[in-house]
Backbone as JSON Lines, residues from 0, in Angstrom:
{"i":0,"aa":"X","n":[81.32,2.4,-82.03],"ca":[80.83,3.51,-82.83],"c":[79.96,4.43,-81.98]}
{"i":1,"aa":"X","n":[78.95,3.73,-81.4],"ca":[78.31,4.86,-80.42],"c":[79.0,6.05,-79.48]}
{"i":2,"aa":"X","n":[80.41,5.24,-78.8],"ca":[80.51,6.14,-78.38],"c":[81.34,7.39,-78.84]}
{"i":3,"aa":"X","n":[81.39,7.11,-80.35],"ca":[82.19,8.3,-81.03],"c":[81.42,9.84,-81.69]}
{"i":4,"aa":"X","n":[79.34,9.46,-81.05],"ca":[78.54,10.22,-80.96],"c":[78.68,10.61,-80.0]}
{"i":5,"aa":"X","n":[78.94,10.37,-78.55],"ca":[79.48,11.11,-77.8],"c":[80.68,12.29,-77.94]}
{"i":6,"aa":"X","n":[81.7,11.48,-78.26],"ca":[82.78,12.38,-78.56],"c":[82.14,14.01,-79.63]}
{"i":7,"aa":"X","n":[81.54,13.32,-80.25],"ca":[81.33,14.01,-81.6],"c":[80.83,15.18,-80.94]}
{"i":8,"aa":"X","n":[79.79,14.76,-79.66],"ca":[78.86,16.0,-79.1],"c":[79.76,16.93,-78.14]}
{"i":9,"aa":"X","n":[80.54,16.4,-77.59],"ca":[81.68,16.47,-76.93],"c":[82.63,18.1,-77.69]}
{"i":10,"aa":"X","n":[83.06,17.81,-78.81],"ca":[83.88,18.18,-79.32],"c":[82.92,19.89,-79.98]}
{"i":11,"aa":"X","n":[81.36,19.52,-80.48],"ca":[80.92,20.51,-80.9],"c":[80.28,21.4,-80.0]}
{"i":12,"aa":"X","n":[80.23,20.7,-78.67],"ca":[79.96,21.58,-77.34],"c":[81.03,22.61,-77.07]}
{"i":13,"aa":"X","n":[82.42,21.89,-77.1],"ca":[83.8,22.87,-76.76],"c":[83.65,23.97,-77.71]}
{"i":14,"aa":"X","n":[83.28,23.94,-79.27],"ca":[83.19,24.93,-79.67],"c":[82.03,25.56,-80.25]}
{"i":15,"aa":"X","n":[81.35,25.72,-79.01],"ca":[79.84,26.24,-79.58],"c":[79.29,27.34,-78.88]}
{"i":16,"aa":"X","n":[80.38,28.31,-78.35],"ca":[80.4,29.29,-77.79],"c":[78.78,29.52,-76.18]}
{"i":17,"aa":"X","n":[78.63,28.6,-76.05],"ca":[77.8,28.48,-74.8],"c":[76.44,28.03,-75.51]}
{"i":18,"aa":"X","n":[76.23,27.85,-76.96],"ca":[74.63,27.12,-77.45],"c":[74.75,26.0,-76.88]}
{"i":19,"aa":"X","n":[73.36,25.74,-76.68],"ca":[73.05,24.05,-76.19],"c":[73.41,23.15,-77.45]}
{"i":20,"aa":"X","n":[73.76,22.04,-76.8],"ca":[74.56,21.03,-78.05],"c":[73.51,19.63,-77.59]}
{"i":21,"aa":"X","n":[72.71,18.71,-78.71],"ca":[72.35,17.49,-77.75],"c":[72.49,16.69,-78.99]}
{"i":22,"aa":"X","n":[72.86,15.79,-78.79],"ca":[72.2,14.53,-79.79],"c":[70.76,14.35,-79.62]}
{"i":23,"aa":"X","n":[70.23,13.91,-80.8],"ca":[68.94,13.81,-81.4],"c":[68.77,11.8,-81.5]}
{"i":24,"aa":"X","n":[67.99,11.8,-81.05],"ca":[67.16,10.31,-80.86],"c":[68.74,9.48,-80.39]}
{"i":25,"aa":"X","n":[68.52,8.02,-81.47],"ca":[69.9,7.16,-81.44],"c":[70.35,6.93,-82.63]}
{"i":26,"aa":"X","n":[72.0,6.46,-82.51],"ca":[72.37,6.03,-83.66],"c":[71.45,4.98,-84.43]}
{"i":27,"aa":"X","n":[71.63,5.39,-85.81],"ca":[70.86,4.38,-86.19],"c":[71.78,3.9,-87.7]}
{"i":28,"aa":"X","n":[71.95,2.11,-88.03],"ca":[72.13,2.04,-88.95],"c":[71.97,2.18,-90.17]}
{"i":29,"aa":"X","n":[72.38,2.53,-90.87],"ca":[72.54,3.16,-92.56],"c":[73.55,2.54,-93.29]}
{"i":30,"aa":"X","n":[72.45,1.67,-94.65],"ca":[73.67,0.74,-95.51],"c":[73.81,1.53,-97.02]}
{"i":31,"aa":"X","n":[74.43,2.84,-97.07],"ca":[74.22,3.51,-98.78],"c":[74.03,2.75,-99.5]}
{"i":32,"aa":"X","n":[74.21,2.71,-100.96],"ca":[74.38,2.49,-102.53],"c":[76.03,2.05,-101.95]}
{"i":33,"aa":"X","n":[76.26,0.6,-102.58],"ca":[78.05,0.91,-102.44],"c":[79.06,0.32,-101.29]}
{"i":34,"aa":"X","n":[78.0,0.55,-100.31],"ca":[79.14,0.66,-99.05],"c":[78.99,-0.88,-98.41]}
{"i":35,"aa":"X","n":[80.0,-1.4,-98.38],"ca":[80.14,-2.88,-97.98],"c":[81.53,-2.93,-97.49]}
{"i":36,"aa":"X","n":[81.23,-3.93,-96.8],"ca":[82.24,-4.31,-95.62],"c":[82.69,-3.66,-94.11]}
{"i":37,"aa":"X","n":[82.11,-2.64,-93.79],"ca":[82.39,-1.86,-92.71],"c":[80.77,-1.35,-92.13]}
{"i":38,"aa":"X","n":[80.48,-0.85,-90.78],"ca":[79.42,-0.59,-89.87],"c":[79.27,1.0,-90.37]}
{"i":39,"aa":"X","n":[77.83,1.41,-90.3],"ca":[78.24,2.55,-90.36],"c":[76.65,3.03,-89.7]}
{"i":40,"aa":"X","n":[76.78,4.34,-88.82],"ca":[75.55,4.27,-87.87],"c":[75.74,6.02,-88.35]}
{"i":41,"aa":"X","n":[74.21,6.71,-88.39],"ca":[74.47,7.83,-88.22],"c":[73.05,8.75,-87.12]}
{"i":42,"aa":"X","n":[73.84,9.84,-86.9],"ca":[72.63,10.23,-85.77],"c":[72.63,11.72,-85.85]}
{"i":43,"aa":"X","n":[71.8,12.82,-85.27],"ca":[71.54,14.34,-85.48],"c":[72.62,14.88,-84.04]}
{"i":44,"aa":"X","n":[73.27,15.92,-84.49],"ca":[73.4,16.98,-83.35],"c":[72.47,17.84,-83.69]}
{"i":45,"aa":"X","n":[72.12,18.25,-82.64],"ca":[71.23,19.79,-82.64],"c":[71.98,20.07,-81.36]}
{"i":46,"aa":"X","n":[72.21,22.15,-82.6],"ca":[72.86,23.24,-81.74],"c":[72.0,24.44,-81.7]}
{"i":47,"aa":"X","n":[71.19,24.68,-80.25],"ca":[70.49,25.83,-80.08],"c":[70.97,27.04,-79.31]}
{"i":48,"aa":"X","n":[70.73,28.23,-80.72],"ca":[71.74,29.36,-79.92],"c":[70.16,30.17,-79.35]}
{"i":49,"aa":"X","n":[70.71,30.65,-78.12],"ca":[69.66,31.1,-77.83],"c":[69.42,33.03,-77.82]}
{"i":50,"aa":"X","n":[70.72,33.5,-78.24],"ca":[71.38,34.77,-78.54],"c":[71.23,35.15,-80.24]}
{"i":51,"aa":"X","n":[70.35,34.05,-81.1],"ca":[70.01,33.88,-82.59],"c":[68.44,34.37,-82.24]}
{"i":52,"aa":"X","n":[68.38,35.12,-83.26],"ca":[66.87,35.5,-83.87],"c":[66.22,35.06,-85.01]}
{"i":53,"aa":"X","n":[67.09,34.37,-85.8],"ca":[66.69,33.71,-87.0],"c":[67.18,34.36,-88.15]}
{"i":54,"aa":"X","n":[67.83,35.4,-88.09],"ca":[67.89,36.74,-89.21],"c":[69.18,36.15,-89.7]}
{"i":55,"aa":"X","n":[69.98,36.91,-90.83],"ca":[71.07,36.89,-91.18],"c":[72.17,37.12,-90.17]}
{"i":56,"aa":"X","n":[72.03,38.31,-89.56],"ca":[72.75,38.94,-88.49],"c":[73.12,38.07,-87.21]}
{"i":57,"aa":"X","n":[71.94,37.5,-87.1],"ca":[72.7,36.74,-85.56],"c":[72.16,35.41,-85.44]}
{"i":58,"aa":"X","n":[71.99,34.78,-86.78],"ca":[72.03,33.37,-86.93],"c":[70.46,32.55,-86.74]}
{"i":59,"aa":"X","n":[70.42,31.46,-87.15],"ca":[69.41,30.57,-86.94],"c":[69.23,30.6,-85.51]}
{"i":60,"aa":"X","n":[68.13,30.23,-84.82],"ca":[67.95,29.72,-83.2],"c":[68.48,27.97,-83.12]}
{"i":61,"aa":"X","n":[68.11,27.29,-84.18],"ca":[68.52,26.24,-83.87],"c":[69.25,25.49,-85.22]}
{"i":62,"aa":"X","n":[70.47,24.58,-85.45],"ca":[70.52,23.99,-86.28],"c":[70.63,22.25,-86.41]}
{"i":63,"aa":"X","n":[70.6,21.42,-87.63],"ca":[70.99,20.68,-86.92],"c":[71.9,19.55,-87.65]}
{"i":64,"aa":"X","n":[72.77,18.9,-87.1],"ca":[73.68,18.88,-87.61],"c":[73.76,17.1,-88.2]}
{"i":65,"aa":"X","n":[74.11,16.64,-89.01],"ca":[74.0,14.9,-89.12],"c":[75.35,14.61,-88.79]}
{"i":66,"aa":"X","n":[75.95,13.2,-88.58],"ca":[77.16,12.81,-88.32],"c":[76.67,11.6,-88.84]}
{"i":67,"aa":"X","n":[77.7,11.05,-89.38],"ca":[77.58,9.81,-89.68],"c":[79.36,9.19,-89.11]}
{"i":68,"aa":"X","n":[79.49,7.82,-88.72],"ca":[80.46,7.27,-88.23],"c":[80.55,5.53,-89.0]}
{"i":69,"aa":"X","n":[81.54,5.41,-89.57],"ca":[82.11,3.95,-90.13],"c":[82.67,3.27,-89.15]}
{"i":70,"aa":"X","n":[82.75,2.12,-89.3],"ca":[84.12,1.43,-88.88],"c":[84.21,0.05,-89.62]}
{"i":71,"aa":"X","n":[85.33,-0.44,-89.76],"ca":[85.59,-2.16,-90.11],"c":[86.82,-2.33,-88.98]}
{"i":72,"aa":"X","n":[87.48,-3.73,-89.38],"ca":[88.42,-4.52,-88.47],"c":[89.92,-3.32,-88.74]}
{"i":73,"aa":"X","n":[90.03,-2.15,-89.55],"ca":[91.0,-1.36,-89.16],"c":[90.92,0.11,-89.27]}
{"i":74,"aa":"X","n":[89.9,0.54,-89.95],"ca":[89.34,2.0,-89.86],"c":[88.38,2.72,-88.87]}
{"i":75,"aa":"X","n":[88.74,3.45,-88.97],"ca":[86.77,4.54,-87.92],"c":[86.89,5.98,-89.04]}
{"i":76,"aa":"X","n":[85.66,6.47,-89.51],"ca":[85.98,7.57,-90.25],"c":[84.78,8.43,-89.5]}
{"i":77,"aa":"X","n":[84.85,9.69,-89.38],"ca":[83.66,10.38,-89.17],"c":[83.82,11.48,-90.32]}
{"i":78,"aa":"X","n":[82.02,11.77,-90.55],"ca":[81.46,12.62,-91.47],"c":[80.86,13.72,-90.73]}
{"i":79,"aa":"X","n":[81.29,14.96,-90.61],"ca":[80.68,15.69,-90.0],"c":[80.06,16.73,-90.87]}
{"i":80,"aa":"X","n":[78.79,16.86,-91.85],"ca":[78.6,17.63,-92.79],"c":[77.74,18.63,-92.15]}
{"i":81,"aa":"X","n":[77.95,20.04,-92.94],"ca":[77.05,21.14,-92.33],"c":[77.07,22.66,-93.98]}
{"i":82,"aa":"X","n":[75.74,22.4,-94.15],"ca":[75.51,23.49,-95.42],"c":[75.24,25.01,-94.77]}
{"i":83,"aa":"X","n":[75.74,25.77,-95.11],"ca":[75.91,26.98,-94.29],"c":[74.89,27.73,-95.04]}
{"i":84,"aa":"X","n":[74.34,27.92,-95.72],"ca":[73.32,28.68,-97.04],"c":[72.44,27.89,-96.13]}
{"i":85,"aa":"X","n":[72.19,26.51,-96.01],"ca":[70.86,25.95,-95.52],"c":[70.73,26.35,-93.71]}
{"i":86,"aa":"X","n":[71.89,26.16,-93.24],"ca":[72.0,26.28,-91.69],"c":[71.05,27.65,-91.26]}
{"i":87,"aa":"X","n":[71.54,28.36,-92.31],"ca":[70.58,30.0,-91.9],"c":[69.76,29.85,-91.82]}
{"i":88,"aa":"X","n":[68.77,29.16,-92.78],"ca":[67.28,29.2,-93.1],"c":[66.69,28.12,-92.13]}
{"i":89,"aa":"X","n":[67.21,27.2,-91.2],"ca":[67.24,26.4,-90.57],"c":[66.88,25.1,-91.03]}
{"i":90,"aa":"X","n":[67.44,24.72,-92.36],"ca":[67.68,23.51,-92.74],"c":[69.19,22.97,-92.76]}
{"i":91,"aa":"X","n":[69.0,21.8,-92.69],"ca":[70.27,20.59,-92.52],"c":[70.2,19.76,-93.84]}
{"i":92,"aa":"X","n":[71.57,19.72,-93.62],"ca":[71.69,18.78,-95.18],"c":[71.08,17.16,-94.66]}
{"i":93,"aa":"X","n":[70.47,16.07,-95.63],"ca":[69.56,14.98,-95.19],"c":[70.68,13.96,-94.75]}
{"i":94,"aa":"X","n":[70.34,13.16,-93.78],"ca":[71.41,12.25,-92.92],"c":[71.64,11.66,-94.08]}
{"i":95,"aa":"X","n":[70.51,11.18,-94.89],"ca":[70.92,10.06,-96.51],"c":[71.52,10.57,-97.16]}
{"i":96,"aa":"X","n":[72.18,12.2,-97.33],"ca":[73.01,12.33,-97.97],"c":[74.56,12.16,-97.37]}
{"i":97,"aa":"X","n":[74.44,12.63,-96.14],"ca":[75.81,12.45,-95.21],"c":[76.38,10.99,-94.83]}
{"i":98,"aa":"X","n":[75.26,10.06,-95.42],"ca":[76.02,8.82,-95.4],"c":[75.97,8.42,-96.63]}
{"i":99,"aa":"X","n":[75.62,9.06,-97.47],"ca":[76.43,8.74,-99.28],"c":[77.76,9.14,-99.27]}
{"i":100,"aa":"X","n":[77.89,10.4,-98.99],"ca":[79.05,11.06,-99.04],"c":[80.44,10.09,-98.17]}
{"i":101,"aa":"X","n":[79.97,9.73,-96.75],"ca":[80.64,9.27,-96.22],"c":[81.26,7.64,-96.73]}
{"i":102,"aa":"X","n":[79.84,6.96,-97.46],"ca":[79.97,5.45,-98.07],"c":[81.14,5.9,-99.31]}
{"i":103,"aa":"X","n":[81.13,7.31,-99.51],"ca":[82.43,7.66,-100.91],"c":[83.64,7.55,-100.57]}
{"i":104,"aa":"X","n":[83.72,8.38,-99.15],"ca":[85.3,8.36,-98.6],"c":[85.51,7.22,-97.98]}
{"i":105,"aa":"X","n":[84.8,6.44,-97.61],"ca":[85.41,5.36,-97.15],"c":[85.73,4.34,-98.33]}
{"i":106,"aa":"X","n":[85.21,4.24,-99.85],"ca":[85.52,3.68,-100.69],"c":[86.93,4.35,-101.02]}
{"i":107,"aa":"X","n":[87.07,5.21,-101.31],"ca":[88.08,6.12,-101.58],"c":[88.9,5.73,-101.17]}
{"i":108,"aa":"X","n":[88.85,5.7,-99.46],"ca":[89.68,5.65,-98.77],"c":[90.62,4.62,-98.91]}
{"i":109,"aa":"X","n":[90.33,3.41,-99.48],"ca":[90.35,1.92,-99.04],"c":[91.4,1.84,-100.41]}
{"i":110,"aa":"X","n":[92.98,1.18,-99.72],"ca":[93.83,0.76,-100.84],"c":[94.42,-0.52,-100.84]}
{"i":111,"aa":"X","n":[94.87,-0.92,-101.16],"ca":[95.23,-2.92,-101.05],"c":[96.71,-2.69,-101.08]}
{"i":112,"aa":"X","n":[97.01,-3.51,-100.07],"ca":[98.21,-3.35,-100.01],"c":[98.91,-4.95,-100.02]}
């Protein structure tokens, strides 16, 4: 799982038009309401544009982003959530919500076969 915070930073660097991209502290585990049987770790991107003034017009200076990542013995899911109304004002949606959301789709997800 960790290293799919790499990837993750990886992937939002390629498209982040030259802002700095970093992960924030370490993964850390998170058990929702619900979610049983599978790992699930989540951690911050922060993306600082440095061409942002904070205004409407040319964006926040910094945002930041949560990821959350699952896995069990046959899945990996990633949650990549981002509130665009909040991103402006330079708030992020709360990691505890991005791993509710994520403890949903992975219930969801899950069919018996």
């Amino acid at each position: 799982i960790n290293n799919s915070f790499n990837d993750a930073e990886a992937k939002m660097r390629e498209g982040s038009n030259g802002n700095k991209v970093s992960l924030v502290g370490s993964p850390k585990d998170v058990k929702p309401a619900g979610f049983d049987g599978a790992l699930m770790r989540c951690q911050d991107i922060k993306t600082i544009n440095e061409k942002a003034d904070g205004t409407l017009a040319k964006g926040p200076t910094e945002v930041i982003t949560p990821v959350c990542i699952w896995a069990d013995y046959s899945t990996v899911g990633m949650v990549v959530a981002v509130d665009v109304g909040g991103a402006l004002t330079g708030k992020g949606i709360p990691q505890e919500d991005v791993a509710a959301l994520a403890a949903k789709l992975y219930n969801t997800s899950r069919t018996k076969i």
